[in-house]
VOGU-3710 file (C-alpha; in Angstrom, 3 decimals, decimal comma):
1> xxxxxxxxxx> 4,701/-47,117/-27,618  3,909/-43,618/-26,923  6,976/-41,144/-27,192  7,115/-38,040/-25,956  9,329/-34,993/-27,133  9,775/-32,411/-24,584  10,966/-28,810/-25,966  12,276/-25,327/-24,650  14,871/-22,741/-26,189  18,195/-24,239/-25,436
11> xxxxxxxxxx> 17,491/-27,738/-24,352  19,811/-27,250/-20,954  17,055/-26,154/-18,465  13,096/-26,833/-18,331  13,046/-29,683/-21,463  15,454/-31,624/-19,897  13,596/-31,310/-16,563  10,686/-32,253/-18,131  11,610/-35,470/-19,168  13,431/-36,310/-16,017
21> xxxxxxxxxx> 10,179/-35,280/-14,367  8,127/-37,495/-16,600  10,443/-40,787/-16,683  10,619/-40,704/-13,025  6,662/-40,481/-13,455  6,730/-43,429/-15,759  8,673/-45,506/-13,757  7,037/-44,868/-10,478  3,727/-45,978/-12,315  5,526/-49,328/-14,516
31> xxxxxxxxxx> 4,788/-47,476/-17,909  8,156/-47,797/-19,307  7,878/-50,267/-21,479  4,552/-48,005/-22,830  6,190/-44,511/-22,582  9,402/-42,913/-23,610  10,805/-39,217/-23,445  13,132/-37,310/-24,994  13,809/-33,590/-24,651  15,033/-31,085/-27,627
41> xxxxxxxxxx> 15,747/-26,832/-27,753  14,247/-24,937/-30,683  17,981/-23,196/-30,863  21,075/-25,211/-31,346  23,417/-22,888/-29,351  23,568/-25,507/-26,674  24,061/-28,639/-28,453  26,154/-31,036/-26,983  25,991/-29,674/-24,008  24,582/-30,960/-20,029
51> xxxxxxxxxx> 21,581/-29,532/-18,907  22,086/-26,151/-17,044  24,343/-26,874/-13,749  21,851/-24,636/-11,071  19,127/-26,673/-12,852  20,814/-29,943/-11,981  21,435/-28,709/-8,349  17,686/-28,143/-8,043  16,607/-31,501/-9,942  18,852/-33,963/-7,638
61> xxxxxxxxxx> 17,675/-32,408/-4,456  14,181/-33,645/-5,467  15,991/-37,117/-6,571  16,124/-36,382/-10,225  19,083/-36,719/-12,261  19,464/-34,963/-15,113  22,260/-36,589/-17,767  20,373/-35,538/-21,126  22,656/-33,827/-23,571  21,041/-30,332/-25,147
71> xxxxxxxxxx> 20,072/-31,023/-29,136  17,807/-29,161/-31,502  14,777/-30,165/-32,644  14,645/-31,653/-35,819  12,052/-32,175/-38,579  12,292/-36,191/-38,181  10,902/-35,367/-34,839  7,425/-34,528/-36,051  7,003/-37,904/-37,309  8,866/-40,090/-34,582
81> xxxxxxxxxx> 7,006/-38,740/-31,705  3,323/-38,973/-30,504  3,315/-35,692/-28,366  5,904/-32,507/-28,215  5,371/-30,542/-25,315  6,335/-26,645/-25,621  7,460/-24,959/-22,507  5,708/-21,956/-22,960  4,445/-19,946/-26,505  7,167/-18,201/-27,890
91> xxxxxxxxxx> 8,579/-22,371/-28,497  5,485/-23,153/-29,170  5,311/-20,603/-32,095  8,875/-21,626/-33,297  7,974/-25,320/-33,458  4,707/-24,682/-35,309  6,997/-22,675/-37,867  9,192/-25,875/-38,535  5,523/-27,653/-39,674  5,612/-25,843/-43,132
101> xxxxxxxxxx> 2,841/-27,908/-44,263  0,591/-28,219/-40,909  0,824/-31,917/-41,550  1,862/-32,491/-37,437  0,035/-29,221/-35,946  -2,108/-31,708/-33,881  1,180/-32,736/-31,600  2,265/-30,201/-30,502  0,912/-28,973/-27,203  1,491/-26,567/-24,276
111> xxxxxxxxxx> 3,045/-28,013/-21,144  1,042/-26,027/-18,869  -2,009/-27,257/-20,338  -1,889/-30,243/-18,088  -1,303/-28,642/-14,898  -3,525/-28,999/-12,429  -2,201/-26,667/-9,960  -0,845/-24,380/-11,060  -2,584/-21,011/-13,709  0,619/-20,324/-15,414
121> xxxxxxxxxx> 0,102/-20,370/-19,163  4,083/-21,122/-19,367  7,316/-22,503/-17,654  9,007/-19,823/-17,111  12,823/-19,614/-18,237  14,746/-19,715/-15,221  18,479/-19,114/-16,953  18,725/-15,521/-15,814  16,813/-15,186/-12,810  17,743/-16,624/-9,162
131> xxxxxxxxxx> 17,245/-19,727/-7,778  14,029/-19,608/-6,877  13,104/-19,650/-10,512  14,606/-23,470/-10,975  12,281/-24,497/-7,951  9,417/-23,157/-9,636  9,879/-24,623/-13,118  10,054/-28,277/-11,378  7,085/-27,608/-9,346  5,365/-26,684/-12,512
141> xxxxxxxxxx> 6,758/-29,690/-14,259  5,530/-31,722/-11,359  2,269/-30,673/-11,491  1,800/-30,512/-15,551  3,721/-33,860/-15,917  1,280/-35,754/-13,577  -1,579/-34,321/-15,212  -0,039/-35,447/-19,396  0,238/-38,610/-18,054  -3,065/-38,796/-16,530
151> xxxxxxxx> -3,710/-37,972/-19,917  -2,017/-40,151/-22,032  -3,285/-43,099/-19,434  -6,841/-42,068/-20,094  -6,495/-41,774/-24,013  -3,826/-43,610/-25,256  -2,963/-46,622/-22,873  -6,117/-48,101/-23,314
//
């Protein structure tokens, strides 16, 4: 089983988004039984909490449903999943800090690396821009989910 830990700031916006992105990914190709998500914020100020209301508005009208509930990422996680996906490089950065003794450095990898379609180096945090910005982070997701599990297909589902 490969497992997959999705991670921004506050866990409310582009993590959750990316898992939603991804499941609906895995279960449009029959993985599911292969492939599992989760999603988890570097911060803990939104624990407990749905994901971001705008960013729900934007993720049904594309037929996602976001019902995740915002957590923080926790050491355990390092060992329990196969891949964590940063959002952009300042999470990126914070996640490498909770690693203390490099043992999981390998994991952890930049969303927009897989994108296929897209130059951004990051998903952008949409929380205090307009709405545009929650249309862009799921066409980014879109894009840089199809191409990690092109990925994982190729090197891990073999």
């Amino acid at each position: 089983m490969i497992k997959i830990l999705f991670v921004c700031m506050g866990n409310i916006c582009r993590s959750p988004s990316g898992e939603v992105v991804m499941n609906a990914l895995i279960q449009r190709n029959n993985l599911q039984d292969r492939i599992v998500c989760d999603s988890a914020g570097t911060i803990a100020y939104h624990t407990g909490e749905p994901a971001d209301a705008r960013m729900q508005k934007h993720a049904t009208k594309r037929g996602y449903n976001l019902t995740s509930i915002a957590r923080q990422i926790k050491l355990y996680d390092f060992e329990r999943f196969n891949y964590i996906i940063a959002m952009d490089s300042d999470n990126f950065k914070n996640i490498l800090a909770l690693d203390s003794e490099k043992k999981y450095r390998h994991k952890v990898k930049m969303m927009m690396d897989f994108a296929t379609q897209h130059p951004d180096k990051d998903v952008p945090d949409p929380y205090y821009g307009g709405e545009q910005g929650f249309e862009y982070v799921l066409d980014l997701l879109e894009d840089a989910c199809l191409g990690l599990l092109k990925h994982i297909i190729k090197n891990d589902l073999k």
